[in-house]
C-alpha positions as CSV (number, residue, x, y, z in Angstrom):
1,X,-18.2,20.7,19.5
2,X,-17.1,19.6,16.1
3,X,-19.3,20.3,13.4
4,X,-21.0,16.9,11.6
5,X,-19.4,18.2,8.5
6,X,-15.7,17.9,9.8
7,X,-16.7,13.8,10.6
8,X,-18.2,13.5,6.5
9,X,-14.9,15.2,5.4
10,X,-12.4,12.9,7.6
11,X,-14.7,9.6,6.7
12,X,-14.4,10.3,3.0
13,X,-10.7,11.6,3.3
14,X,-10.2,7.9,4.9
15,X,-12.2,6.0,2.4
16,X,-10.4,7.9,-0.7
17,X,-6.9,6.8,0.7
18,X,-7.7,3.0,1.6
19,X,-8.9,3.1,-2.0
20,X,-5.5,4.4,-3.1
21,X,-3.7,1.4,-0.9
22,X,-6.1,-1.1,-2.5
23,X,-5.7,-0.2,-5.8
24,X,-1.8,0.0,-5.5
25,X,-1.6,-3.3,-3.8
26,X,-4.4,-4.7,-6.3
27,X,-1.7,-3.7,-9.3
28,X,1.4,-5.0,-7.6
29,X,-0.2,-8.4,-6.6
30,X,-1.2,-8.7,-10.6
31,X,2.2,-7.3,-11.6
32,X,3.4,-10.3,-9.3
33,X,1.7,-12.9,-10.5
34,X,2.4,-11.6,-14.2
35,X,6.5,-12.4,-13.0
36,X,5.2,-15.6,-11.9
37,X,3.2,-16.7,-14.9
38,X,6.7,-15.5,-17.5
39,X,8.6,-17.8,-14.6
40,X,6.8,-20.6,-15.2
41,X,6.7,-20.0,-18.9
42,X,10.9,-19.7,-19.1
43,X,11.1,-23.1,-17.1
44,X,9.0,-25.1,-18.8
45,X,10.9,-24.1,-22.1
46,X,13.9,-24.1,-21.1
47,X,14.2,-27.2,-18.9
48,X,11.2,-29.4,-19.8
49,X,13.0,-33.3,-21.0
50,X,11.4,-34.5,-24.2
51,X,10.0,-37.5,-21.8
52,X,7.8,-36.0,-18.7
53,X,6.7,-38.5,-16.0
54,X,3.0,-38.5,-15.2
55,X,4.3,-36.6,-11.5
56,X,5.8,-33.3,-13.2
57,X,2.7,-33.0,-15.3
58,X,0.1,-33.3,-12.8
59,X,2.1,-30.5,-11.1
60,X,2.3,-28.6,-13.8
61,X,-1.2,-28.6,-13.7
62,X,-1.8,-27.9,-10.7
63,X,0.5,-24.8,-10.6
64,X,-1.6,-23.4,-13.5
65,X,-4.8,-24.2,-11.8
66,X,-3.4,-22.4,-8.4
67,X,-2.5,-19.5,-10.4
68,X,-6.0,-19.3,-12.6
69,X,-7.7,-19.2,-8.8
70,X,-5.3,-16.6,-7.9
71,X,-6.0,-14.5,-10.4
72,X,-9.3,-14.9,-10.5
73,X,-9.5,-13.8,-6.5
74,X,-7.1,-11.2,-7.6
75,X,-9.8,-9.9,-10.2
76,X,-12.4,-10.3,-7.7
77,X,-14.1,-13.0,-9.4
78,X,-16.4,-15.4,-7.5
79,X,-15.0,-19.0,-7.5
């Protein structure tokens, strides 16, 4: 028979190394939406007409809207 330590010791081992997982994938999915953000940043410079139709801009805004929720779930923050 197993002592009940050996189970606390294994449960907490587990716990610390999902945290680990989390946290790393928690940085890269910020790290990737960071790329994202500079992507979006370059283009609209760089190949933005003086003239925009009403179409590009609404989806303009909506792109910056989609990535404001995505950060915001990636910060854990309630919508």
């Amino acid at each position: 028979m197993i002592e009940p330590n050996v189970y606390i010791t294994l449960a907490l081992a587990s716990l610390a190394g999902l945290a680990m997982i989390v946290a790393g994938g928690l940085a890269g999915w910020r790290g990737w939406l960071s790329l994202r953000r500079l992507e979006l940043d370059h283009t609209q410079d760089s190949r933005m007409p003086v003239a925009v139709s009403t179409g590009s801009r609404i989806e303009i805004a909506d792109l910056r809207e989609r990535i404001k929720k995505l950060e915001a779930i990636a910060a854990g923050v309630d919508l």
